[in-house]
C-alpha positions in Angstrom: -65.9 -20.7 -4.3 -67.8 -17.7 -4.1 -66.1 -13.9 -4.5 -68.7 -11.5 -3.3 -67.5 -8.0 -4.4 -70.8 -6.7 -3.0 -71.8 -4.6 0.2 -74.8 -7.2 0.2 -75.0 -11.1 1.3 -74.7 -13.7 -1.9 -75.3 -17.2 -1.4 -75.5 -20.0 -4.2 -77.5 -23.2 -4.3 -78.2 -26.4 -6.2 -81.7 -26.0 -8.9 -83.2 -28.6 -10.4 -85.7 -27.6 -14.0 -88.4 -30.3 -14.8 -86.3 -31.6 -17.3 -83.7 -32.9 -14.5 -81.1 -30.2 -15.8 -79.1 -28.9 -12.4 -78.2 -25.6 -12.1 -75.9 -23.4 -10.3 -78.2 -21.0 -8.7 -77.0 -17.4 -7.1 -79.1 -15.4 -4.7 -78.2 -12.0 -4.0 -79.8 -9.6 -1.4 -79.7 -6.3 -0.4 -81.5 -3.8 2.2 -82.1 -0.3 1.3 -83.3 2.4 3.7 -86.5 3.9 2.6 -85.7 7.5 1.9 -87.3 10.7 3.2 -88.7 13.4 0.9 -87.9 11.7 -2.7 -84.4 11.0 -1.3 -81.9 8.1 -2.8 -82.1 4.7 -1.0 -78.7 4.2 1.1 -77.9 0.7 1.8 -78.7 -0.6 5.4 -75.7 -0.8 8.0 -77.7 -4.3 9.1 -77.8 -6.5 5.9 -80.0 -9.8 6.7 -79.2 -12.8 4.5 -81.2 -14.5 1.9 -84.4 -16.5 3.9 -83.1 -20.3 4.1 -87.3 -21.3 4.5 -91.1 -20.1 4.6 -91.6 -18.0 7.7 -95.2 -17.1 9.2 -97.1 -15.2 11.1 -97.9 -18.1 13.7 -97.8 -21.6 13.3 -96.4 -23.1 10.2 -99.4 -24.2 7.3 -101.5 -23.1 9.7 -101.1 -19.5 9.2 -100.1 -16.6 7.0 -97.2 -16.7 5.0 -94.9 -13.4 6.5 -91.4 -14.2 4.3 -90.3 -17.1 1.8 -87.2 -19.0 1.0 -85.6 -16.6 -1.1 -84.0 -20.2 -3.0 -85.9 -21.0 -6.0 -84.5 -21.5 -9.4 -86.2 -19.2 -11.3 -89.0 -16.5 -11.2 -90.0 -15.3 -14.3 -91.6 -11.6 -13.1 -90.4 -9.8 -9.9 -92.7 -10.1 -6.7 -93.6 -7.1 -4.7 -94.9 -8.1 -1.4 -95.2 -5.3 1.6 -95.2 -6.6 4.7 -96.5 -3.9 7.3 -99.2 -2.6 8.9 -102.4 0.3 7.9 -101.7 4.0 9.5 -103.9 6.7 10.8 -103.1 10.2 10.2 -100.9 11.4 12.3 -102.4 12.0 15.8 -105.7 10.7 14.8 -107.4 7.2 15.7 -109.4 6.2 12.6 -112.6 3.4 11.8 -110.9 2.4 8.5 -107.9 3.4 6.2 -107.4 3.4 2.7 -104.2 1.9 2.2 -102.0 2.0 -1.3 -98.7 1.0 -3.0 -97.3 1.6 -6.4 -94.3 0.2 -7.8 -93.9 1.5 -11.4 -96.8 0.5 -13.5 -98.5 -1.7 -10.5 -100.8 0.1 -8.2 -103.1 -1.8 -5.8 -105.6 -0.2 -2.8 -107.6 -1.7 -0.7 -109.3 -0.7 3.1 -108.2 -2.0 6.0 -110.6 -1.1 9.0 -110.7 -2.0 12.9 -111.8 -5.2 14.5 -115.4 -5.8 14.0 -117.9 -8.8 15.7 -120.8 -10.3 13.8 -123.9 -9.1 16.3 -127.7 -10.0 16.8 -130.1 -7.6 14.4 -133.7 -7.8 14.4 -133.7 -10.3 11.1 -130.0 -11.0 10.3 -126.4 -10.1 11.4 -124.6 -6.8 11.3 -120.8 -6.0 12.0 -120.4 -3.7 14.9 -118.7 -0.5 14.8 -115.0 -1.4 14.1 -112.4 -0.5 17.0 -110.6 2.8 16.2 -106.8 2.0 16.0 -103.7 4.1 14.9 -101.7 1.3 13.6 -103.1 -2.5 12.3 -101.2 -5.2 10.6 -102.1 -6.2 7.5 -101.5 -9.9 6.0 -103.3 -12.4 4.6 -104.3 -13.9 8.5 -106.3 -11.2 8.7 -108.3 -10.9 5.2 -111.1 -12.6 4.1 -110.9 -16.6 3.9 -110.4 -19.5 6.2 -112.1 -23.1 7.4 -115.7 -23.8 8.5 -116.6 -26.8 10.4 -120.3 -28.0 11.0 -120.9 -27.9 14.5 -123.5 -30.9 14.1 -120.8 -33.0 12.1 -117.6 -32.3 12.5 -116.6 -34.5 9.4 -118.0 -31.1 7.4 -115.5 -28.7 7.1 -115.0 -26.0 3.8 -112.4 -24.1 3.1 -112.2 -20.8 1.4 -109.2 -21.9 -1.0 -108.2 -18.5 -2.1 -107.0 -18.2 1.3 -107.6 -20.9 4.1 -105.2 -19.3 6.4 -108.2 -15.8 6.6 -110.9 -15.3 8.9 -114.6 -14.2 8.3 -115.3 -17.3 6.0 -118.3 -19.5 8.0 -120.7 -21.3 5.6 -122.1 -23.8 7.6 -121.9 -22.4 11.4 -125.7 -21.5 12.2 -126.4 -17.7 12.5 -126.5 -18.5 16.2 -122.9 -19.4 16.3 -121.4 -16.7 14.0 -122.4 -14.0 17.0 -119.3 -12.6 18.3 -116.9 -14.0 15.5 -114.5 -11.9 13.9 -114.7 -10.2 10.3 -111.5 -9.7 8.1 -109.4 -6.6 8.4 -109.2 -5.9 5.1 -111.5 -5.2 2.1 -111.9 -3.4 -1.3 -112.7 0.1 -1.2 -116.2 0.9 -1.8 -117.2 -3.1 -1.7 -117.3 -3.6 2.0 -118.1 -7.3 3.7 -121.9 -6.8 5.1 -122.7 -10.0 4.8 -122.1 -13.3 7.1 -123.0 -15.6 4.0 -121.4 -15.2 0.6 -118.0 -15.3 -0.4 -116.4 -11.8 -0.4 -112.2 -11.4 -1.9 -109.2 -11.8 0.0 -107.1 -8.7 -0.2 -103.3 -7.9 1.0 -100.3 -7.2 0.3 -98.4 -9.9 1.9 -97.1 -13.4 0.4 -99.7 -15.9 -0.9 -99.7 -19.4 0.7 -98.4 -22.2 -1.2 -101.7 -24.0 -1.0 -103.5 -21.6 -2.4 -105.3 -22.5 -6.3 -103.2 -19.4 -8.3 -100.6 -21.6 -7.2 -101.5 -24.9 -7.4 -102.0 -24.7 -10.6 -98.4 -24.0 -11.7 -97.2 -27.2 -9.4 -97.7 -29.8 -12.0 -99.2 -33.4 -11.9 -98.1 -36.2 -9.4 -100.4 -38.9 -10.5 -99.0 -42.3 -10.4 -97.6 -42.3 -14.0 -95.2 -39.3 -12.4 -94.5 -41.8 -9.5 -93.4 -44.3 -11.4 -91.9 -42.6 -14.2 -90.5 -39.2 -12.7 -90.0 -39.0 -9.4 -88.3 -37.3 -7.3 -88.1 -35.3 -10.2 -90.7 -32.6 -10.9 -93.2 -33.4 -13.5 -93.1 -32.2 -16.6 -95.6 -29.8 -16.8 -94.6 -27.8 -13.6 -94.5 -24.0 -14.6 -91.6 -21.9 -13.0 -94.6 -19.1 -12.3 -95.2 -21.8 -8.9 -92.4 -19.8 -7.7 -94.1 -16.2 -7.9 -95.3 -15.4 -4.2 -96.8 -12.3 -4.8 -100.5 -12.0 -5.5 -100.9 -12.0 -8.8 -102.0 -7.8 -9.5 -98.5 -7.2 -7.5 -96.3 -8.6 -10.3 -94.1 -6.7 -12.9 -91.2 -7.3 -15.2 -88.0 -7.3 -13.7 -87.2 -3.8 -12.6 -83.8 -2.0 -13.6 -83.6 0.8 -11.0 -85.6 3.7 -11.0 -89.0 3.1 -10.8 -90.9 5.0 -8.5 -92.7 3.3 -5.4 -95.2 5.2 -3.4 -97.1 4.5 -0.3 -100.3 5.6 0.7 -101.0 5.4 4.7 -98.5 2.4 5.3 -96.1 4.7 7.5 -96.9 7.4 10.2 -95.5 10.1 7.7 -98.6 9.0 5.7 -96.8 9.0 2.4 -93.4 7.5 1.1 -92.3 8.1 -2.4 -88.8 7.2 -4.2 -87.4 5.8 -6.8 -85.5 2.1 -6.8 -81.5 2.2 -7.0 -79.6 1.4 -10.0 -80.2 -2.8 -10.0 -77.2 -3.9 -12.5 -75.3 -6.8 -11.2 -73.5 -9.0 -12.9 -72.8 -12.5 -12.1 -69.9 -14.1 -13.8 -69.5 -18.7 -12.9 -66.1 -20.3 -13.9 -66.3 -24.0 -14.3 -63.5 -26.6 -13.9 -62.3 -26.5 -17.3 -61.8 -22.6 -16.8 -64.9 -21.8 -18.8 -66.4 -17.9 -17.6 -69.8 -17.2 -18.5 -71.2 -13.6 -17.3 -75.0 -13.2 -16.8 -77.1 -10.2 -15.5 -78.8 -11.1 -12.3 -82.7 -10.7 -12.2 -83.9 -8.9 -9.2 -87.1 -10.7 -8.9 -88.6 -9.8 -5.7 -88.9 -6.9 -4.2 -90.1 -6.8 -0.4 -91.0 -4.0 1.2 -91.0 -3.1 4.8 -92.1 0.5 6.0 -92.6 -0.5 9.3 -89.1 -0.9 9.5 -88.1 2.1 6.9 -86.4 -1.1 5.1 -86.8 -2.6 1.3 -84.8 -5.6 0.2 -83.8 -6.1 -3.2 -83.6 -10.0 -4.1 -81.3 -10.7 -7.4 -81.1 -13.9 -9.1 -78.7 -15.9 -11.2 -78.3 -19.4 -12.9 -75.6 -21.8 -14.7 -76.5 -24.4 -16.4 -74.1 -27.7 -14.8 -72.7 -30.5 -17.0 -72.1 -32.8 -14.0 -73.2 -31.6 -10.5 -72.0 -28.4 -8.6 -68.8 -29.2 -7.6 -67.6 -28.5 -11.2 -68.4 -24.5 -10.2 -65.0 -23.4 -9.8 -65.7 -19.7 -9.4 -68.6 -17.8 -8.8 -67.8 -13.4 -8.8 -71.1 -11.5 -7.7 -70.4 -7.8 -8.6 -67.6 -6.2 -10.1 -64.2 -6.8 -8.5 -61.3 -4.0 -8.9 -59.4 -3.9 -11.9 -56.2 -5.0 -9.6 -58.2 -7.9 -8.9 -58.5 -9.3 -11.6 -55.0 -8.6 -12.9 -54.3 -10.7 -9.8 -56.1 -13.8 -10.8 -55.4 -13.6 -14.1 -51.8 -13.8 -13.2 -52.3 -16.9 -11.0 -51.9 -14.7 -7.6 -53.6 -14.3 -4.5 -54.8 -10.5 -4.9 -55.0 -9.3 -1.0 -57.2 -5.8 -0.2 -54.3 -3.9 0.9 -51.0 -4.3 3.0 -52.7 -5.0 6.2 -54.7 -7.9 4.2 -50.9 -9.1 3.0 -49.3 -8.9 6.4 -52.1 -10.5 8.4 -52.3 -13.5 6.0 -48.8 -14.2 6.3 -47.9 -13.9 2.6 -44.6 -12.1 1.1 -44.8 -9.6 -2.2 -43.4 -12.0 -4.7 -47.4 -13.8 -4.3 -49.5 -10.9 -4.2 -50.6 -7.3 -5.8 -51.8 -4.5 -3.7 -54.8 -2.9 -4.7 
């Protein structure tokens, strides 16, 4: 069903809009190496495919998102999520690090600084000196948030809902028992957490939980009128923007190659800067009645990986369906040689090259070399 005249994995799914309209939807992704000295991103010899669910750090919904499914049916801006860890200078062990990445017009910094203890002071609490470190991970696990149980009644719990997955967050622990808990790893620059009370930001780059109220509010409403009316359908006033993963200040309009991306401290070279490939790709879906409709892929998420000297490039594409998805005859990702094409268009089987002919058995009066 699906022609893939890519270097890069494609896979297509079933997607389902609020109004119950199915469509045929086409994922796309690719891996780039991260160039050296403002070099052009090669493709990767490994080429991962498209993320079938929600991985995490540790246990799942009970801590940080590290990739999503890669499956939805729409995204209306493109995500840029880094997942990676803070770097010293070369050489150098270091308190706290500035960290920064810009993609085009989005720019975001924040500090990320070495694992501190809430400690005894004469009248109060005080962080101790952070643990020096050459290279820390940096997700939303280790920023600000999480869940705070009374220790006189454990029916009390609160939850940072920005991000209950954080650490740092203890509103109704006693002083007594906040002594030799952890603070988060990450901060703004220039506001730093000094406080064990108080509610303080929850900075990263890495994927936002589902849970979390940015994207709640997108879901839509299951009240008992959608259960009895809608369901399994989703509700009417679900907004596609559920589907953006990305913290909302690392959003942009859907790039079209060369934008520049730099990064501040997130690799041991200190900084990274190139520009994104050429992102033209064409998607063309052929229904049963022969019908070909060509649509530019989105790339709508862009993940970056320094740790790895990796990016991957996720494109997107959708049909509308009459029926279901078995009317999809056809599905070409890319652009196919001209021979082909010729080759279907004639009703043939179009083979590679003579090797392609001979091992599939098939004589000349059925095929065209390329």
């Amino acid at each position: 069903m699906i022609v893939n005249a890519t270097p890069m994995p494609a896979a297509y799914t079933l997607g389902l809009a609020p109004d119950g309209r199915e469509y045929c939807v086409v994922v796309v992704k690719g891996t780039f190496g991260i160039p050296a000295a403002d070099g052009v991103p090669q493709l990767a010899e490994a080429q991962p495919e498209a993320v079938m669910a929600d991985e995490f750090y540790g246990e799942p919904g009970y801590s940080a998102t590290k990739r999503e499914c890669d499956f939805a049916l729409v995204k209306p801006r493109c995500d840029v999520v880094l997942l990676g860890s803070a770097h010293a200078l070369p050489g150098q062990l270091a308190k706290r690090v500035t960290v920064s990445m810009r993609v085009g017009p989005m720019a975001k910094t924040f500090d990320v600084v070495g694992d501190r203890k809430w400690d005894k002071a004469l009248l109060s609490l005080v962080p101790t000196e952070p643990v020096p470190f050459t290279k820390k991970p940096i997700h939303f696990g280790l920023a600000y948030g999480g869940t705070d149980t009374d220790p006189a009644n454990p029916d009390k719990t609160d939850t940072f809902r920005d991000n209950p997955i954080g650490t740092g967050y203890y509103p109704r622990s006693p002083s007594s028992k906040i002594v030799g808990r952890p603070l988060p790893s990450t901060e703004p620059t220039g506001k730093p957490i000094n406080a064990y009370r108080g509610q303080f930001p929850a900075v990263s780059f890495s994927p936002l939980s589902r849970n979390v109220p940015e994207r709640i509010r997108h879901a839509g409403t299951y009240d008992q009128k959608w259960q009895d009316n809608v369901f399994p359908f989703l509700p009417g006033d679900f907004n596609p923007l559920y589907f953006q993963c990305a913290p909302i200040d690392q959003r942009i309009d859907h790039p079209k190659g060369g934008e520049t991306v730099e990064l501040l401290n997130l690799t041991p070279r200190s900084r990274e800067f190139f520009r994104l490939p050429p992102l033209d790709l064409p998607v063309e879906f052929t229904d049963a009645a022969y019908t070909r409709t060509q649509v530019q892929a989105d790339a709508d998420t862009l993940i970056l990986e320094p740790d790895a000297g990796t990016f991957s490039v996720v494109w997107r594409a959708r049909c509308p369906l009459k029926r279901n998805l078995l009317e999809m005859r056809q599905i070409v990702v890319g652009r196919p040689s001209r021979a082909w094409y010729r080759a279907r268009d004639l009703g043939k089987t179009y083979y590679s090259s003579l090797k392609a002919l001979v091992a599939a058995g098939a004589d000349d009066s059925g095929s065209e070399d390329a």
